[in-house]
C-alpha positions as CSV (number, residue, x, y, z in Angstrom):
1,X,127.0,184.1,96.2
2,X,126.1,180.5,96.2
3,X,127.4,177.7,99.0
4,X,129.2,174.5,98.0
5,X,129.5,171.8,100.2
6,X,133.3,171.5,101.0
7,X,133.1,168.0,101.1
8,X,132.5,167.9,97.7
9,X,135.1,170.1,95.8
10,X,138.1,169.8,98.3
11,X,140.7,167.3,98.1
12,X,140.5,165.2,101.4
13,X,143.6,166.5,102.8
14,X,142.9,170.4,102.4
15,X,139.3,169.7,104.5
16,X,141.1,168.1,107.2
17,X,143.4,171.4,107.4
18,X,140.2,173.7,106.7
19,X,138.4,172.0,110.2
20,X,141.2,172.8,112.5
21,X,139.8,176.5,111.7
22,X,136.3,176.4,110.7
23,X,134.1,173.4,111.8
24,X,130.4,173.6,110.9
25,X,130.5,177.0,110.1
26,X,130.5,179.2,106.8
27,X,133.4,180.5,105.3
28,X,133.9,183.3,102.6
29,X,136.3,182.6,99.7
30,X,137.1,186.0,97.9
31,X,138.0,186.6,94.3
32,X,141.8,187.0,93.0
33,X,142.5,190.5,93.0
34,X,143.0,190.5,89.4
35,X,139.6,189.4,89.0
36,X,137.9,192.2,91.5
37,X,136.7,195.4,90.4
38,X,136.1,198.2,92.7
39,X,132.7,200.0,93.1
40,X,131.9,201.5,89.9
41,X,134.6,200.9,87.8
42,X,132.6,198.5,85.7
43,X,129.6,201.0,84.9
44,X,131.6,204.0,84.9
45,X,129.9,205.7,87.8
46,X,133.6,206.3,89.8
47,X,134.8,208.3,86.9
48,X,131.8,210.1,86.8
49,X,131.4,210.8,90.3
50,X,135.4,211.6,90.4
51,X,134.5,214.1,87.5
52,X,131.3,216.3,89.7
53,X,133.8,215.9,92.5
54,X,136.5,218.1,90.8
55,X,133.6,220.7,89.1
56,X,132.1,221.1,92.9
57,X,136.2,222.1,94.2
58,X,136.6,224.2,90.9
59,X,132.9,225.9,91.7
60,X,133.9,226.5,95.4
61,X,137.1,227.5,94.9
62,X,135.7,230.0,92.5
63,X,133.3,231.8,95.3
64,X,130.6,229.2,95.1
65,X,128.8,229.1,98.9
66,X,128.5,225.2,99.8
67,X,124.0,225.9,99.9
68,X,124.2,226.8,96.7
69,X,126.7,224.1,95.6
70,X,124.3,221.5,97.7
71,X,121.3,222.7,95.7
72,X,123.1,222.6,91.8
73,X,124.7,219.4,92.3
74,X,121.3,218.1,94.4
75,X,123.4,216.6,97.7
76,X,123.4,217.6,100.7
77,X,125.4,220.3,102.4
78,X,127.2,217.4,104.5
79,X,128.1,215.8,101.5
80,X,129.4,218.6,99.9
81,X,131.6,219.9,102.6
82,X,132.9,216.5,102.8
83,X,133.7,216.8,98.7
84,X,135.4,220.2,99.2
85,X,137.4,219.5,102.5
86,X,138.9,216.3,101.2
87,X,137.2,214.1,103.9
């Protein structure tokens, strides 16, 4: 993230408006939506994360204990139970 001085990129009018709310302060301008992606879909990792997701439900719900699903899939057995109860 870099800062630009306000001053300096907004027309006159639109600063005056911007003060009456911030004043001195810093103020976060996000992306369009269009333009954000969320966490992972760039590199792939969602759709691979999705993906053990749905092989640790198919394992448990095939007689898999959650220890032994927390020690194949190397999480813990927090994470796991949160995986298979949908949390």
């Amino acid at each position: 993230m870099n800062y630009k001085n306000a001053a300096s990129i907004l027309p006159a009018s639109l600063l005056e408006q911007l003060q009456d709310y911030v004043q001195g302060g810093y103020l976060y301008i996000p992306k369009k939506e269009d333009q954000h992606k969320k966490w992972g879909d760039k590199t792939g990792s969602r759709t691979r994360t999705s993906q053990r997701n749905q092989r640790i439900r198919k394992d448990y719900h095939s007689g898999m204990s959650i220890e032994k699903l927390s020690d194949t899939y190397f999480l813990s057995v927090h994470t796991i139970r949160k995986i298979v109860y949908g949390r």
